[in-house]
C-alpha positions as CSV (number, residue, x, y, z in Angstrom):
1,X,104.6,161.2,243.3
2,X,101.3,162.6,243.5
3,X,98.7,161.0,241.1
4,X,98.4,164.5,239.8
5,X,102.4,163.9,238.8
6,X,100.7,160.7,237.7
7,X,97.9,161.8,235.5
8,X,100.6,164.3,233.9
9,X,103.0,161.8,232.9
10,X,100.0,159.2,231.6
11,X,99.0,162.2,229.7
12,X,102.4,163.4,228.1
13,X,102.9,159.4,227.8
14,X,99.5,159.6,225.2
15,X,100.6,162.5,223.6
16,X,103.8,160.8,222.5
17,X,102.0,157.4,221.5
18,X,99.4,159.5,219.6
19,X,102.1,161.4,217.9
20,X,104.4,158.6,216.7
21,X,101.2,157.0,215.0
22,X,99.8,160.4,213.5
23,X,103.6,160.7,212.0
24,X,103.1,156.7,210.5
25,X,99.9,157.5,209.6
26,X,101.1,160.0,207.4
27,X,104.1,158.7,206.0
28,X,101.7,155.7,205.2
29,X,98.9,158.2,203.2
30,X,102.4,159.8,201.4
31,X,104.1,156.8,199.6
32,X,100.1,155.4,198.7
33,X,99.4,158.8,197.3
34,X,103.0,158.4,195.4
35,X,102.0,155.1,194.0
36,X,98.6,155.3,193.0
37,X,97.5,152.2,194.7
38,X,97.7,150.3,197.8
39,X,101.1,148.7,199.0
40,X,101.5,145.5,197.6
41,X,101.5,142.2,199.8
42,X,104.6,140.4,199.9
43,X,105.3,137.6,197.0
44,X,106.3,134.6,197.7
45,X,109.2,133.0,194.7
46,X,105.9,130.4,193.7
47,X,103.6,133.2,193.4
48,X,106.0,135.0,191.2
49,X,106.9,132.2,189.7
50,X,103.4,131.2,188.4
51,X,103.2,135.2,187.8
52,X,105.8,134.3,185.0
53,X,104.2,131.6,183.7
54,X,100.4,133.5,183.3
55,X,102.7,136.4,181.5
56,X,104.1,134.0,178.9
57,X,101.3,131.8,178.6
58,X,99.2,135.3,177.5
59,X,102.3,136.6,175.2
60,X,102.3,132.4,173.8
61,X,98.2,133.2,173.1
62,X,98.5,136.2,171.3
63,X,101.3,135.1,169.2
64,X,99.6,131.8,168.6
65,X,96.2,134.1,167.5
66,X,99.2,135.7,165.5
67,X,99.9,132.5,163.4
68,X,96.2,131.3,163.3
69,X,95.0,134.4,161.2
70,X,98.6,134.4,159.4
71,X,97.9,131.0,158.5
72,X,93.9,131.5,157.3
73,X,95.5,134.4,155.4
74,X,98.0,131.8,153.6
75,X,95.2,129.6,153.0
76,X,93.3,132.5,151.4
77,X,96.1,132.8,149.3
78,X,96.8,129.1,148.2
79,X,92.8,128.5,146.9
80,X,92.5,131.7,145.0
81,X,96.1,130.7,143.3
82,X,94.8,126.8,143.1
83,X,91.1,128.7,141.3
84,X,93.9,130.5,138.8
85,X,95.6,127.6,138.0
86,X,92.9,125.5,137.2
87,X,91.4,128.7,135.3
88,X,94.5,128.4,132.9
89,X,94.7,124.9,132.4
90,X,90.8,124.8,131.1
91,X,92.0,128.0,129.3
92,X,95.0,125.7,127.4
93,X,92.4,122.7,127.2
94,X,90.1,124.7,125.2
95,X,93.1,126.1,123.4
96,X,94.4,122.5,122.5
97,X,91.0,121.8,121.5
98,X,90.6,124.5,119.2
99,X,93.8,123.7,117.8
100,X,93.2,119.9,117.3
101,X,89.5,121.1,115.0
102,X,91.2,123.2,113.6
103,X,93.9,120.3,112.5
104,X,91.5,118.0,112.0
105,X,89.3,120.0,109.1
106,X,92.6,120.6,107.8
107,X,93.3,116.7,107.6
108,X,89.5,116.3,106.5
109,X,90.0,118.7,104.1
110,X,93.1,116.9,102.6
111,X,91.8,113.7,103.0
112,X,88.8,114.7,100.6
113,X,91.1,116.7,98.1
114,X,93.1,113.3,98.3
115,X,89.9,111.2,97.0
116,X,88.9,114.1,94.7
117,X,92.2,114.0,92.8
118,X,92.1,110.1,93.1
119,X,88.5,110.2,91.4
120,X,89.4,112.7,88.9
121,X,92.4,110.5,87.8
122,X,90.5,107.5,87.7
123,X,87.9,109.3,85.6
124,X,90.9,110.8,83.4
125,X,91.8,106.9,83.1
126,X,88.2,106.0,82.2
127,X,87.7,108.6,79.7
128,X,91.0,108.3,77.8
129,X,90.3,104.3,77.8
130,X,87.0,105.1,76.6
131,X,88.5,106.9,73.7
132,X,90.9,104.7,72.6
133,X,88.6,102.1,72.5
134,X,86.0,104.2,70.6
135,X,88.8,105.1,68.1
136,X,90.0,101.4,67.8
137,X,86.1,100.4,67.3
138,X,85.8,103.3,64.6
139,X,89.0,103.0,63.3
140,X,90.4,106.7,63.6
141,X,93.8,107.1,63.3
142,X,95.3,109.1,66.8
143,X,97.0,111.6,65.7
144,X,101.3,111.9,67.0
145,X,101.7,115.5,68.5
146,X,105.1,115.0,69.6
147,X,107.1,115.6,66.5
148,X,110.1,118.1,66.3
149,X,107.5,121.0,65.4
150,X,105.4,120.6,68.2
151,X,108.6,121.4,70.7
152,X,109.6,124.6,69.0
153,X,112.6,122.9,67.5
């Protein structure tokens, strides 16, 4: 062969090469344009496995920040009904006092109506003594009122 045979089948040789990786070249620029973004490296099973583990570890967190304002929320809840609670028990304290001055003026009030009528009665006692004896001392004669004409007989 003739180095110009030579040069010719170097040439055609190139041509071939430089086709076959213009052809993978763009075959390659195809599926990244499909995709969006660069081919992803190969995983290895540890690299999804820890993969997982990142994915449930975040999923865990936000359901964990879930509970945490779920649980302030509940706590919220449980003062403000504690604050009402105590609110109506001072409300039936002061009721139950009211109730026990009022009960208490009542028995105050009986209690002196008790003494009055006691005093009156004793005085009653002291004034009809007083008159007997006066009578006796004077010698008045009492008087009967109970007869048959005094009872509308």
């Amino acid at each position: 062969m003739t180095s110009q045979q030579q040069n010719l089948k170097q040439t055609e040789s190139n041509i071939k090469n430089a086709f076959f990786l213009l052809t993978q070249s763009l075959k390659i620029n195809e599926l990244a344009n499909k995709t969006n973004s660069p081919p992803a490296p190969l995983a290895s099973p540890r690299a999804d496995t820890k993969n997982e583990i990142i994915l449930r570890a975040l999923s865990d967190e936000n359901k964990l920040e879930a509970l945490q304002n779920e649980k302030i929320k509940i706590l919220k809840e449980e003062k403000s009904l504690i604050a009402l609670i105590e609110i109506e028990k001072t409300n039936v304290r002061l009721k139950e006092d009211h109730l026990d001055a009022e009960w208490m003026k009542f028995r105050r009030g009986r209690r002196v109506e008790f003494r009055r009528g006691k005093k009156m009665e004793l005085i009653e006692e002291h004034n009809f003594l007083e008159r007997a004896m006066l009578k006796i001392m004077y010698g008045v004669v009492p008087e009967f009122h109970n007869t048959y004409s005094t009872y509308g007989a």
